[in-house]
N, C-alpha and C positions, 0 to 999 in steps of 0.2 A: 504494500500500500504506500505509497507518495505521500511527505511530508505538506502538509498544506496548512495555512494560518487564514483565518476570517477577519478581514478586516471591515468593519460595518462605515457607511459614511458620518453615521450620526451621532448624540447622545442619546437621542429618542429611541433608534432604534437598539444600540447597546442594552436601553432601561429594558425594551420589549421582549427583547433574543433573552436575557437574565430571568426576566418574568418567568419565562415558557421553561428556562432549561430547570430553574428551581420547583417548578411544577413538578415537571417530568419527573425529576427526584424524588418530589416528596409524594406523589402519588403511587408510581412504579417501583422506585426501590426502597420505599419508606429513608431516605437520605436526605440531609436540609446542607447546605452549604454552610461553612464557619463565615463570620463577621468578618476574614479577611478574601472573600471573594469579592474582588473588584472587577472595574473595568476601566483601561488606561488610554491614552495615545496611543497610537501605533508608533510611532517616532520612541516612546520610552521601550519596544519592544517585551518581549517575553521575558520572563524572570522563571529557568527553569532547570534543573538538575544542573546547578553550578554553572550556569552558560546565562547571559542576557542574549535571546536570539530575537531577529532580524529578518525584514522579509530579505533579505539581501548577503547576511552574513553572521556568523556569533563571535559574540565575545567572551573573556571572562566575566564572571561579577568582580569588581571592586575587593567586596571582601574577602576573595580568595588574591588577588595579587597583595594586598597588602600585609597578607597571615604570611606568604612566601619569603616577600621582603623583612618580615620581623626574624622568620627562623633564619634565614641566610646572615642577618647581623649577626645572631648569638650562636650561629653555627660559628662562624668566622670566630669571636671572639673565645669559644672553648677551646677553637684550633689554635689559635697564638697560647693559649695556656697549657699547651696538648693533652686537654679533657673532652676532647673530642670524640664519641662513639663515631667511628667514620660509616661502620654498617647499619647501624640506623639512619643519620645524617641520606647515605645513600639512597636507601630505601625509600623514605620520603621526598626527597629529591626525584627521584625517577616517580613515583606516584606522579607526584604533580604534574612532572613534563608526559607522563602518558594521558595525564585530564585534561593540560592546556592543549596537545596536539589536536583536540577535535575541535577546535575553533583558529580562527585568526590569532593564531597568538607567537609566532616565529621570532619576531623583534623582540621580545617580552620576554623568550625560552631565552633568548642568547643572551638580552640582559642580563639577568638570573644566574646565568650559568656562569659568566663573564664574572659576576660579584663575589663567587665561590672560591676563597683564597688556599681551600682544600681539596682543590680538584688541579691537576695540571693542564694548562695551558699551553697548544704547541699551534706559537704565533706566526711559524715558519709561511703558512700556507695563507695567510689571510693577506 
């Protein structure tokens, strides 16, 4: 099945399409929607399994690159103290870049990577 996003022209209709789908819920599967089912711009995109997607393209969320950039500081700083777990360090390191890969995010992985004072860098080729 092909990924596909509804984008309505209105608010009216947004309120309308809402009406209907909380029906269908609550009539059909006895299920009410929580207090944070909304309905946004299309321009703020999708907020969904770690991704803000796009009709055009995804990205990270925000709070996952900045959770990245806090452990790469304190990563770095156990390495200068050499209390560094390098296999865990790793482990989580490669998590992320196998999360970040399924979005636009390459500029973002190299920065990342680039910041890591406990990984070798071979600047030969660049």
């Amino acid at each position: 099945m092909d990924d596909f996003i509804i984008l309505l022209d209105n608010k009216e209709s947004c309120i309308n399409i809402k009406r209907k789908i909380t029906k269908f819920l609550n009539d059909n599967l006895q299920l009410e929607l929580n207090s944070k089912s909304r309905y946004y711009p299309s321009k703020m995109g999708v907020n969904f399994c770690g991704y803000r997607t796009f009709c055009t393209h995804k990205l990270l969320r925000t709070s996952s690159k900045t959770k990245i950039k806090n452990k790469v500081r304190c990563w770095n700083k156990l390495y200068k103290y050499n209390k560094l777990n390098f296999h865990n360090a790793l482990q989580s390191l490669n998590s992320w870049i196998g999360h970040s890969s399924h979005c636009n995010s390459y500029k973002l992985q190299r920065k990342i990577i680039n910041k890591c004072n406990f990984l070798y860098h071979d600047n030969s080729s660049m």
